[in-house]
C-alpha positions in Angstrom: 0.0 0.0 0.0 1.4 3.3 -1.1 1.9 5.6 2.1 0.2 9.2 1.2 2.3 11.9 0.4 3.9 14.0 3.1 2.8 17.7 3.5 5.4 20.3 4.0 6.2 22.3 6.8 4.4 25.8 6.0 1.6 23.8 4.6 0.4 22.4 8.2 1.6 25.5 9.8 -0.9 27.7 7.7 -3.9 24.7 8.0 -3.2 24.8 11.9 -3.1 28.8 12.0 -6.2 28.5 10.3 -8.6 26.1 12.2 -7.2 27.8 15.8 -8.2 31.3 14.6 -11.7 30.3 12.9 -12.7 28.3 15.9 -11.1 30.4 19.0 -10.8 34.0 17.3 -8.2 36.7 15.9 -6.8 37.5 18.7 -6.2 33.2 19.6 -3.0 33.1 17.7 -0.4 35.6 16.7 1.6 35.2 13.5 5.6 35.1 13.5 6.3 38.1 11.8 10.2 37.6 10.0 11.3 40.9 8.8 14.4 40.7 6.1 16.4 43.1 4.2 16.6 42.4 0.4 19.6 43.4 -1.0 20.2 44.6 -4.8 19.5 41.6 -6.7 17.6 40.7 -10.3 14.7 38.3 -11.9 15.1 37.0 -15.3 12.5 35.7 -17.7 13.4 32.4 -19.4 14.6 35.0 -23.1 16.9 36.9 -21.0 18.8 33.9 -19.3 18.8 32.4 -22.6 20.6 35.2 -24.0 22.8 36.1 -20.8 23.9 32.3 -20.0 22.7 30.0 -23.4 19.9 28.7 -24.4 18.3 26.1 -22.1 20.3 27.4 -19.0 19.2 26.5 -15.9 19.5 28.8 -12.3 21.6 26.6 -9.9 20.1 27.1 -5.7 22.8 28.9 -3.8 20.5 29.4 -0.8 17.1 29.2 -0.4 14.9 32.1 0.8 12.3 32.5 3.0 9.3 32.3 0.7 8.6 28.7 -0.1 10.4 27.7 -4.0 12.3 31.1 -4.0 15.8 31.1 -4.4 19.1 32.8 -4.4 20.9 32.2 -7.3 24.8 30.8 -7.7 24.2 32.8 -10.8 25.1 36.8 -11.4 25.2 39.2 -13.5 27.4 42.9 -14.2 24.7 45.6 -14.5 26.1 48.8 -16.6 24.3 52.0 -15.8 24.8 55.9 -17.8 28.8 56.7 -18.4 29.6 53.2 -18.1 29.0 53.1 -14.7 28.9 49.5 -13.1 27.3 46.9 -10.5 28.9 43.7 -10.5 28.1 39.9 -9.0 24.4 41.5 -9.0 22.4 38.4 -7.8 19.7 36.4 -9.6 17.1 35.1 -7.4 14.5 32.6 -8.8 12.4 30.9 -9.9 12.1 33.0 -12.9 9.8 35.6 -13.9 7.8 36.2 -17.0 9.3 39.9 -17.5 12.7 40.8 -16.2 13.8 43.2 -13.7 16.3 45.2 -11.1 15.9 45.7 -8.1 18.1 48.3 -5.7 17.8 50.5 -2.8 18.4 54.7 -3.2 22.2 54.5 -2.7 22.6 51.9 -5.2 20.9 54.2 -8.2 23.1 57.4 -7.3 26.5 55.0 -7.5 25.3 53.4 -10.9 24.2 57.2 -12.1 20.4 56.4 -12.3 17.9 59.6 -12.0 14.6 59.2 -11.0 14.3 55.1 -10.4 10.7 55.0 -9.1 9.8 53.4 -5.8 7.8 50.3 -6.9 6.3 46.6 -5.6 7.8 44.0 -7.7 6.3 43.5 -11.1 4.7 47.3 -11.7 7.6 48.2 -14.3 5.9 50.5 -16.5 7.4 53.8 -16.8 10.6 52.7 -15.3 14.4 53.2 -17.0 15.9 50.6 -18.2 19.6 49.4 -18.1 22.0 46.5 -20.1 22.8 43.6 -17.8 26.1 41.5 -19.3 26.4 37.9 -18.4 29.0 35.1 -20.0 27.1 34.7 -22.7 25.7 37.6 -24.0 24.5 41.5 -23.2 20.7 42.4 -23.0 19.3 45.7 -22.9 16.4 46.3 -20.9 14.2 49.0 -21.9 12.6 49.2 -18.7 12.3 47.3 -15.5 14.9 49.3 -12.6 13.0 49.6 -9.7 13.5 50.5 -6.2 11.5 48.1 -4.2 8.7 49.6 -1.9 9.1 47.9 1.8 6.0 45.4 1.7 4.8 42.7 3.5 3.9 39.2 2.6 1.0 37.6 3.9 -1.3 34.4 3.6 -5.5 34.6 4.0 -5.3 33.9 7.8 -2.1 36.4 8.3 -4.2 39.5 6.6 -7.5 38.1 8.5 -5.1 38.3 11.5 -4.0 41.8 11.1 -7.7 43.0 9.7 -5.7 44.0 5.9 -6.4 43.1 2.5 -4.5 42.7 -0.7 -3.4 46.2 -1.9 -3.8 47.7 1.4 -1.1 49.6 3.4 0.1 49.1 7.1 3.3 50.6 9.7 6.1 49.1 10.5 7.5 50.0 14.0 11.3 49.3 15.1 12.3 50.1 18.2 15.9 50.5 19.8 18.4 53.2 19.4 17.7 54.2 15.5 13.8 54.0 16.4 11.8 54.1 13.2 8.3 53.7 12.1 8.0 53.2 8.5 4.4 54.0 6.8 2.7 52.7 3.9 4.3 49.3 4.0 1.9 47.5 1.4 0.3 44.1 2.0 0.8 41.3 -0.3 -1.6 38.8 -0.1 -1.2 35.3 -1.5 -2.2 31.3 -0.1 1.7 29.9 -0.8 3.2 33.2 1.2 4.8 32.8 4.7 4.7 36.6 6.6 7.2 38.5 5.6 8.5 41.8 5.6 10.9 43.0 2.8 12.7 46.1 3.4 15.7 47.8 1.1 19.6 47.7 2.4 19.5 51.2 3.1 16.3 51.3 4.9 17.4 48.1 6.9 20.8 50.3 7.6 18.4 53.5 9.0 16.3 51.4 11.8 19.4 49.3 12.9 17.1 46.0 11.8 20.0 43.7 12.7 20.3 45.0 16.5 16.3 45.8 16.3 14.9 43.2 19.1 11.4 45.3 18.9 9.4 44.9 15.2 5.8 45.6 15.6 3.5 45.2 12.3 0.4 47.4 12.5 -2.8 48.2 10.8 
């Protein structure tokens, strides 16, 4: 007899989460709230890695991240901004993407000679400059796509019940110790395979102290 297949850890963890809050109430069960700081770093669609590594490449895991099937890459690439001006080893983080893009905190733009990067959520790359990314295979040009990612929080159903948000809503981040700092209109991301998750840039991560911060509050 074939034994049934085993469920993974998050899996049970949201189906437990669930069942104690719908049958004891919000207030029964309080998320673990994991706040990270994404460094610079790039997603590629399945042309652009063709073009940057050959065709049929394939991302090899260096690490895996926090969000259940997403990666960090072995992979980089050298980003070339106006005048020449470079970022190299700039990670790859998988799976990949249907539409390519960059993703880099404020400090990162002005040393790469970037005017006017938008602050954006992942994916809304309209409007945005572009830049040529050189791997060993080959050099792309992206017309658009160079974002600087807006802090954000991930969230399953239950998590968002939890806090009282919905998808596309906003929320504050408080961080409390020496470089005290509450940051507003950190959006909400909501989605069933998420874990929570806050995502905040190097240089915002740098402001609040986040590796000494022993005080994160998430707020409505």
């Amino acid at each position: 007899m074939a034994e049934p297949p085993l469920i993974s850890r998050p899996a049970v963890e949201e189906i437990v989460r669930r069942f104690v809050t719908e049958r004891l109430g919000r207030t029964a069960i309080a998320p673990t709230l994991v706040v990270d700081a994404s460094a610079r770093h790039m997603h590629l669609s399945r042309e652009h890695l063709d073009k940057l590594f050959g065709v049929g490449y394939q991302l090899t895991v260096h690490r895996p991240l926090y969000q259940p099937g997403h990666f960090a890459a072995k992979e980089t690439v050298t980003l070339i901004g106006p005048r020449s001006r470079l970022i190299s080893n700039l990670r790859i983080l998988g799976p990949l993407r249907g539409r390519s893009q960059v993703e880099l905190a404020f400090t990162d733009t002005i040393s790469l000679g970037l005017e006017n990067v938008p602050i954006r959520l992942s994916g809304d790359l309209n409007d945005t400059p572009g830049a040529f990314i050189m791997g060993p295979r080959g050099l792309i040009e992206l017309k658009d796509g160079v974002i600087r990612a807006a802090i954000h929080a991930h969230m399953n159903p239950s998590e968002a019940a939890y806090y009282g948000v919905k998808h596309g809503g906003e929320m504050k981040l408080r961080v409390g110790g020496a470089a005290a700092v509450t940051f507003e209109r950190v959006r909400v991301r909501v989605d069933p395979s998420t874990l929570l998750n806050v995502h905040m840039d190097t240089d915002e991560a740098n402001a609040c102290g986040l590796h000494l911060a022993t005080e994160i509050e998430l707020v409505k």
